[in-house]
C-alpha positions in Angstrom: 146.5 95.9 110.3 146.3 99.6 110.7 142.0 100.9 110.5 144.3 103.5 107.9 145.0 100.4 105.6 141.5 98.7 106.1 139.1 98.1 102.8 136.0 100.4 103.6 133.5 97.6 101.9 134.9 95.6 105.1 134.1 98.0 107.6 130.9 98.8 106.3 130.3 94.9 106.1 131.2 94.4 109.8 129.2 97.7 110.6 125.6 96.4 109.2 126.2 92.8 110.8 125.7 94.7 114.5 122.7 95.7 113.1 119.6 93.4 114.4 117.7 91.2 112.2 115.0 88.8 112.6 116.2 86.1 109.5 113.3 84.7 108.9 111.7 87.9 107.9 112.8 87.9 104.4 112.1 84.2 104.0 108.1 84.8 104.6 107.9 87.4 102.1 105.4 86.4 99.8 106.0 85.4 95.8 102.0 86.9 95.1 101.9 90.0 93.4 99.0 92.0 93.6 97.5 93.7 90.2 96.5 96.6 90.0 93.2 96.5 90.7 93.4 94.3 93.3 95.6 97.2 95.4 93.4 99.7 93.9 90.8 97.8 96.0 92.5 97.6 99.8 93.8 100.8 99.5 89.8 101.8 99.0 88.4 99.8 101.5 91.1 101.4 104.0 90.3 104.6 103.2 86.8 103.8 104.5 88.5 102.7 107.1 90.0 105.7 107.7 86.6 107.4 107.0 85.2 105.6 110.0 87.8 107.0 112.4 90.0 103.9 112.4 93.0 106.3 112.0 94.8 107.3 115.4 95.8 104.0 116.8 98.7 103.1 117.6 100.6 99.8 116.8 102.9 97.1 119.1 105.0 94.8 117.5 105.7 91.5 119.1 108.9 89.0 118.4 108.0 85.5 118.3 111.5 84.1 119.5 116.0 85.4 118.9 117.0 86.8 115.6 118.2 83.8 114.3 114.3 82.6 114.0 112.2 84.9 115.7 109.0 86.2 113.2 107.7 90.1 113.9 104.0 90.7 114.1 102.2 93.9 114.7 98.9 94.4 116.7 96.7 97.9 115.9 95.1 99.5 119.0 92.2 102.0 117.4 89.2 102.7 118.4 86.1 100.1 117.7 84.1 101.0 114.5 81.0 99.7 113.7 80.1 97.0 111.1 81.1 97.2 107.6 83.3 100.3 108.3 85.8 98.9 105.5 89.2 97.5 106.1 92.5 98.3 107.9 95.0 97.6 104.8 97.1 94.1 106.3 99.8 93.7 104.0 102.4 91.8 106.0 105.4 90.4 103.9 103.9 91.8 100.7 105.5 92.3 97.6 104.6 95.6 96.4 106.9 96.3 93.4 105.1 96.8 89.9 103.0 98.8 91.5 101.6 102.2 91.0 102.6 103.9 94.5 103.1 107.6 94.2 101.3 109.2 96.6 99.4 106.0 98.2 97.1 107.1 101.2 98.2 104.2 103.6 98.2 105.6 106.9 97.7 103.1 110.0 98.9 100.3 107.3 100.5 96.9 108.4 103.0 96.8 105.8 105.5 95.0 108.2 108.2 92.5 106.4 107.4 94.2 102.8 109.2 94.1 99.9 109.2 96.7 98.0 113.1 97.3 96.4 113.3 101.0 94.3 110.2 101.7 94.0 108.6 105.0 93.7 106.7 106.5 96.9 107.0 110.2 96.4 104.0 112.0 98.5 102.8 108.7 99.8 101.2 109.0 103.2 102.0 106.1 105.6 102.1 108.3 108.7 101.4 106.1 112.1 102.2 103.0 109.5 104.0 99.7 110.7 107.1 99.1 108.5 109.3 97.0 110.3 111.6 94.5 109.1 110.8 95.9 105.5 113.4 96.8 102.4 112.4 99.4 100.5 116.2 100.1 99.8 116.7 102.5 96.9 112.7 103.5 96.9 112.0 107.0 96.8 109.8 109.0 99.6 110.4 112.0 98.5 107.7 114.7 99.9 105.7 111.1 101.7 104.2 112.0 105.1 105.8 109.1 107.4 105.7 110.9 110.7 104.8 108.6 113.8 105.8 105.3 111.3 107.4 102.5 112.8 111.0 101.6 109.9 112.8 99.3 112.9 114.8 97.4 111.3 113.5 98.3 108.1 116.7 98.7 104.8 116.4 102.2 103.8 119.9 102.2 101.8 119.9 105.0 99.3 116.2 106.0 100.0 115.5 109.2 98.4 113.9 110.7 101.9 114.1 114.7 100.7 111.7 116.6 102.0 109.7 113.9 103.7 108.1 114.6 107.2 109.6 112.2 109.1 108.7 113.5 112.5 108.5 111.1 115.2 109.5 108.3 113.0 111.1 105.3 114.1 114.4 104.2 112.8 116.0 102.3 115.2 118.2 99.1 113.9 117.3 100.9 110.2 120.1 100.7 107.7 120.1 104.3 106.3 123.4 103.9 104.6 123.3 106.5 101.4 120.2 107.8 101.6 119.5 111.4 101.3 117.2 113.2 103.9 118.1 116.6 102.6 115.2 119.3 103.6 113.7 116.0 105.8 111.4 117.0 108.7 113.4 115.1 112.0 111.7 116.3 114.9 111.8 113.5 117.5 112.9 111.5 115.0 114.5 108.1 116.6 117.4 106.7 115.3 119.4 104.6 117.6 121.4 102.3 116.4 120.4 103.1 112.9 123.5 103.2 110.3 123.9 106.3 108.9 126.8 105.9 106.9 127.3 108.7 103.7 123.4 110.1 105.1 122.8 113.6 103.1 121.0 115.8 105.0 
């Protein structure tokens, strides 16, 4: 069959199945939802984290086998702080929807393998963040600071990314079908192999 005839829902099918995908992933996402107070509190103690001069570091990610059952993990290099200097925010396979997240101060955050489907993240600030293997498809960023974050991987489909800084950000393997980056900040942006099918920018 003539590519004229085909079904676009069929090419874009066939398009996201080259992208890469480590299965399990999704399966470790946790059912626990934090309340409110409870996020309230690691996003305080990683602020005196941050206060400490934990910020700055930069994070590796590590694959524990092939896509088919292979589990991502992330390891921080920072500088050593001294006792009692609060908490790095480790939020691995979290499930952040319900919650309050416009303009959450999370930079140098493990949030690799979240879930957090359409939620709202305008002026957030998860710059130098790990966000691998996450889906935050149909969230908004608009105006978040996310430059020097790691998104490989991540499903970004329809994110509302206007005006973010996304310099230095890391999109490779990112599904970024839909979204709009309109007035985005790319500078060194990386985005190989990302899909960027209907992208508004």
């Amino acid at each position: 069959m003539s590519d004229k005839y085909r079904n676009p829902k069929d090419a874009d099918q066939k398009r996201r199945r080259r992208l890469l995908r480590y299965k399990r992933m999704a399966a470790l996402v946790s059912e626990y939802r934090f309340s409110a107070e409870e996020f309230a509190e690691i996003v305080a103690r990683h602020q005196e984290f941050l206060a400490a001069g934990g910020g700055g570091g930069h994070w590796e990610t590590f694959v524990t086998a092939g896509p088919g059952t292979g589990v991502v993990f992330g390891v921080y290099s920072g500088p050593e702080l001294p006792a009692g200097a609060g908490a790095q925010a480790q939020l691995p396979h979290a499930r952040l929807d319900g919650l309050d997240l416009r303009g959450v101060e999370l930079p140098y955050a493990n949030l690799c393998g979240v879930l957090c489907r359409g939620q709202d993240l305008s002026r957030a600030d998860l710059s130098g963040s790990l966000l691998t293997d996450s889906d935050f498809s149909e969230s908004s960023f608009e105006g978040a600071n996310l430059a020097g974050a790691d998104f490989s991987r991540a499903d970004l489909v329809r994110c509302d990314l206007r005006d973010a800084d996304l310099t230095g950000t890391d999109f490779e393997n990112a599904d970024l079908t839909g979204a709009d980056l309109r007035g985005a900040r790319m500078e060194g942006a990386k985005l190989a192999q990302a899909h960027m099918d209907r992208v508004r920018r």
